[in-house]
Structures are given as C-alpha cells and as structure tokens.
C-alpha positions as CSV (number, residue, x, y, z in Angstrom):
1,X,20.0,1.6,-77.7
2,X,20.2,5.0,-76.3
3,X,22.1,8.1,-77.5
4,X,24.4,7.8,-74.7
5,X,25.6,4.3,-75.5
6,X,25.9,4.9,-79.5
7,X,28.6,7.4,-78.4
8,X,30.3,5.6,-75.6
9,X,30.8,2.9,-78.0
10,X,32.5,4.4,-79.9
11,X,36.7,4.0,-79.3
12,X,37.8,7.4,-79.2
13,X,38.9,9.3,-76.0
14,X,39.6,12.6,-77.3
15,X,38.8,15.4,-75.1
16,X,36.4,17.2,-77.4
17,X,34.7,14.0,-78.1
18,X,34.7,13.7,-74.0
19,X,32.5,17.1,-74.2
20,X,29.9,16.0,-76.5
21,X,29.4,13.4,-74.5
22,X,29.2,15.4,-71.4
23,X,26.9,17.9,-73.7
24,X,24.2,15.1,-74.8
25,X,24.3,14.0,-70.7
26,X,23.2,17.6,-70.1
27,X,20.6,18.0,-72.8
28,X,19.4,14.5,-73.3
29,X,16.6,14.9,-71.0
30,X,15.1,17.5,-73.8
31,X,15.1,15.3,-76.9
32,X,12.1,13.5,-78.3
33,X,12.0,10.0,-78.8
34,X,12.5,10.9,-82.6
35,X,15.4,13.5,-82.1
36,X,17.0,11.1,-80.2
37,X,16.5,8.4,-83.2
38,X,17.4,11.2,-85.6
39,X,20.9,11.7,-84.2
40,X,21.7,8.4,-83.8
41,X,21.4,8.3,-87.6
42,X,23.7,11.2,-87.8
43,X,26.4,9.7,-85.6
44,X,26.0,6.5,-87.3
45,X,26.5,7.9,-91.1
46,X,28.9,11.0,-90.6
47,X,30.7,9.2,-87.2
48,X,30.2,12.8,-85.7
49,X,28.3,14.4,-82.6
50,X,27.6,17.5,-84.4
51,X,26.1,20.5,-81.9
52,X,24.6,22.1,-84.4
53,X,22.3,19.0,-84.4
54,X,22.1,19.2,-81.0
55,X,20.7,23.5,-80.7
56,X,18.6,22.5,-84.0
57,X,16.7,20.0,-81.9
58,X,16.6,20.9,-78.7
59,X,16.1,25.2,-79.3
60,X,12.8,26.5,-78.4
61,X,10.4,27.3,-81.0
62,X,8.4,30.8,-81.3
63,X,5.7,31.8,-83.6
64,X,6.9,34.8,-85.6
65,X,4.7,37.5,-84.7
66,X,3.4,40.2,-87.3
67,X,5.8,43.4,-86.5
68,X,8.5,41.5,-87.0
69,X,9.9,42.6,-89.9
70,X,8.8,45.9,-89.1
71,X,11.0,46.6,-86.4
72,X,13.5,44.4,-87.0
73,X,15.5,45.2,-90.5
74,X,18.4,46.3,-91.5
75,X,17.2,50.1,-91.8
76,X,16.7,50.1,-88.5
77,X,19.3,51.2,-85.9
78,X,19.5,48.1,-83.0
79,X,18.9,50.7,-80.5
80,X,15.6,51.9,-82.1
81,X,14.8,48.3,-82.4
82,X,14.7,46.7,-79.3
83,X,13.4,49.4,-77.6
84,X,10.2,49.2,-79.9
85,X,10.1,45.4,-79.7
86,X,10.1,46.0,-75.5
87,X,7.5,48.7,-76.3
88,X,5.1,46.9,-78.3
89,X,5.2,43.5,-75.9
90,X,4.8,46.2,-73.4
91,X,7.7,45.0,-71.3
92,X,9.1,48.4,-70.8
93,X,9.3,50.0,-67.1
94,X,6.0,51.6,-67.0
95,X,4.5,52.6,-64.0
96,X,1.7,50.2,-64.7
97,X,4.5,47.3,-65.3
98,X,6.3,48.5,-62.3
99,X,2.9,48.4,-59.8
100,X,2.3,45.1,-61.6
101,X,5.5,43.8,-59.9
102,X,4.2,44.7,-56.5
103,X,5.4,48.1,-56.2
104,X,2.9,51.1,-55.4
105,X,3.6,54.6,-57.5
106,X,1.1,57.0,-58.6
107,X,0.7,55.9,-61.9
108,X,0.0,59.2,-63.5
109,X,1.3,59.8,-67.3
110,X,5.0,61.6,-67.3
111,X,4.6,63.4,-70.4
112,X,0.7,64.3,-70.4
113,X,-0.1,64.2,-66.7
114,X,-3.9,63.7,-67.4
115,X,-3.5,59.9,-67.5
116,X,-2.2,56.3,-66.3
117,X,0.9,55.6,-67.8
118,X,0.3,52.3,-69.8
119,X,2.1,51.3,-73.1
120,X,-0.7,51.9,-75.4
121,X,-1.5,55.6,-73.5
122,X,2.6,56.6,-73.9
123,X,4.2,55.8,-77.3
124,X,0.3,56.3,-79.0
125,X,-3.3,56.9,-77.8
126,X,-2.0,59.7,-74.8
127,X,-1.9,63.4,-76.0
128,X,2.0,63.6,-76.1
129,X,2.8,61.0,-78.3
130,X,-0.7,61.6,-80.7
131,X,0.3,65.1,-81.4
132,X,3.8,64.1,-81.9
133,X,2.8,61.4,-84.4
134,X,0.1,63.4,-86.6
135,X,3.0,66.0,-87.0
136,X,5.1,63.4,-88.0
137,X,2.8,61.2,-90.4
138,X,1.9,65.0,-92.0
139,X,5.8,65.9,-92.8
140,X,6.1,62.4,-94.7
141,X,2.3,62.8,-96.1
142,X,1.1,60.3,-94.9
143,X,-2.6,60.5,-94.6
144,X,-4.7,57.4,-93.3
145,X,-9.2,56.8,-93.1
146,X,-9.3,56.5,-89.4
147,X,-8.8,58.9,-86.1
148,X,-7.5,55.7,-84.3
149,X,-4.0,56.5,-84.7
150,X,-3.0,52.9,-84.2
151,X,-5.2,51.5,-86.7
152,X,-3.9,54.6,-88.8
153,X,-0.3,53.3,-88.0
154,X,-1.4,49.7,-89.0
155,X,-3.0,51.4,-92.2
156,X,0.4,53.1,-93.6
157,X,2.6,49.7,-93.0
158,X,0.1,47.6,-94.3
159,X,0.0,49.7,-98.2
160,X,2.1,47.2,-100.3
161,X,1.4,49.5,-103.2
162,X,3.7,52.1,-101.6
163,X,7.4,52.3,-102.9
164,X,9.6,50.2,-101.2
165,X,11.7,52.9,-100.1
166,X,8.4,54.7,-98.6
167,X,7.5,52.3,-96.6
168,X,11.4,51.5,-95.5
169,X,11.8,55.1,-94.4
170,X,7.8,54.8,-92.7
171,X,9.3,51.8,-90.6
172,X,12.3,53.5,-89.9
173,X,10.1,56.3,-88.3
174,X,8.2,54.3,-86.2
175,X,11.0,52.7,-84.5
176,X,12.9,55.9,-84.0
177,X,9.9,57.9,-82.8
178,X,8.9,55.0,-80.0
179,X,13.0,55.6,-79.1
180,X,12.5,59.7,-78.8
181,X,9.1,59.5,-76.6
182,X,10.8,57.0,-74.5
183,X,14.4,58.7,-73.8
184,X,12.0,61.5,-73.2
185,X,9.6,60.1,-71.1
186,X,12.8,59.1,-68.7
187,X,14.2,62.7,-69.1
188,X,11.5,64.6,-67.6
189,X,11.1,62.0,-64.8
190,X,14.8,61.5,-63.7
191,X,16.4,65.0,-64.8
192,X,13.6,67.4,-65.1
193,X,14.4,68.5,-68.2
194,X,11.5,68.9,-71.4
195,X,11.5,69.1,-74.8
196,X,8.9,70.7,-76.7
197,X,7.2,68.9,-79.0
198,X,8.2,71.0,-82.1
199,X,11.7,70.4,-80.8
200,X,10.9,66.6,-80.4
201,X,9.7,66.6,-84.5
202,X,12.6,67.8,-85.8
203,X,15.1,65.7,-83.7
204,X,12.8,62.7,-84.8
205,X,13.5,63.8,-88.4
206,X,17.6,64.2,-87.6
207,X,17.6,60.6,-86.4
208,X,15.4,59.4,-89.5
209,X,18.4,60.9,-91.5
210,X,16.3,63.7,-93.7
C-alpha cells in the first residue's frame, strides 16, 4: 500500500488536505522505502499528513564542519558572518574563482600587488592581510608558537582554557576583520580609494565594539 493510497482513502476533501496530497505527489519520488513506511504510521495514528514530517525526511543532510560555531554565533553580526563562511569555502569573487569560471583577468593581488589573488593569499598568508592581523592579535595579546598565521589563528580558537568572553570577542574579530579586508579589497578595485593599514586596525576595533 503506497503513501499515495493511505491518503486518498481517506474521506475527506478539504482543500488543505487536497495540498498535501498534491505535496507527497511532488516529493514522493525522494522518500526511502522506510520514510515512506514511517509516515504511513503517522497518518495512520495521528490521521494527519504533517509537513514537518515531510522536510524532516526528505531535507538534505550536511556534515557540520569545524568553523561552524566559530563564525556562526550570536556575537557575530550576519553580515560579518556570511561573508567569512563565503571566505573560508573560498566561494567569494576572487579573481582566481572568477578565471575558474571561464573568464581571463590578470590575477594579480588588489591589496598587495606582488601576488595571485587566491582566498588563502587575501584574508591571510598575502602581506596586507598578515600585517593587518599581527597588529590585530597584538592589541588583544594574543600571542601564538608558530609564524604560520593560520595555524596561529587555529591556535588562539582552539585554547579552551581561555575565558569565555576572550575567546567570544577573538571570534568576533575574525569575522569582522575577513568583512574589513574584503569591503576593502572591493574599494580599491571599483572606487580607487585606500585605506591605510593603521586606519584599517582601528576601524576593525570600532566594529569589534572596544
């Protein structure tokens, strides 16, 4: 007995009931033999179609990655956020990304001009966003073992030892710092207009709220 005929049985011709049934004829093609089994049960007991059943079963699944909870939290501003979750699955409009898609720039670093523009080489390893950073990380003391700013990044988040409110405001200033070399980056290349980076430190520390 399939889905589709548990609900059709059923003597009721209500129009909302009419769109579940249009709904399962939509979305039946993306149940498992079991989820199928699994709302028949439901219908049977509660004598509803319930959509939430439907989305639980039929929503796609994602590991949850590491940065997570870094990036995304309530101290965060949304803004901040998604640009830094774009940034780190280096899906922002680099020039790299952009060539990638079958264009053909110069890929030539906007804020350095001494290398390709890449993810990794803009918001961290290029000579901008490095000096930016160690200006940064020494204003909030934040000292880690390495020269790999990255791995020293991945050092200060990963201290559980640290106050909570430490490592709050840390994460708070790495989303907001990925925002300010980015709204840079597309200032110099669509306006013309720089910011040193002494003048980029303390708007970083404006937006970070100190």
């Amino acid at each position: 007995m399939s889905m589709y005929t548990a609900l059709t049985c059923k003597s009721c011709s209500s129009l909302v009931y009419k769109a579940y049934i249009l709904c399962w004829e939509v979305t039946a093609p993306a149940f498992s033999a079991t989820a199928e089994a699994h709302l028949i049960s439901c219908v049977a007991t509660t004598g509803r179609f319930l959509v939430a059943k439907v989305y639980e079963n039929i929503r796609p699944r994602f590991e949850t990655v590491r940065w997570a909870t870094t990036i995304w939290n309530s101290s965060n501003i949304p803004k901040y956020s998604r640009i830094s979750s774009l940034a780190i699955q280096k899906k922002l409009l680099t020039v790299d990304n952009i060539n990638s898609r079958g264009m053909c720039l110069v890929n030539r670093c906007t804020l350095c001009i001494n290398a390709s523009e890449t993810h990794t080489h803009l918001f961290f390893k290029g000579e901008f966003s490095d000096a930016l950073w160690r200006q940064l990380l020494g204003w909030m003391q934040v000292f880690g073992r390495t020269n790999d700013l990255w791995k020293e990044l991945t050092w200060c988040l990963s201290r559980r030892r640290r106050k909570y409110w430490k490592i709050d405001w840390f994460r708070y200033c790495l989303t907001a710092v990925i925002y300010v070399v980015w709204q840079e980056r597309n200032a110099r290349l669509f306006t013309g207009k720089e910011s040193s980076i002494p003048c980029l430190v303390k708007h970083s520390q404006f937006m970070i709220g100190v």
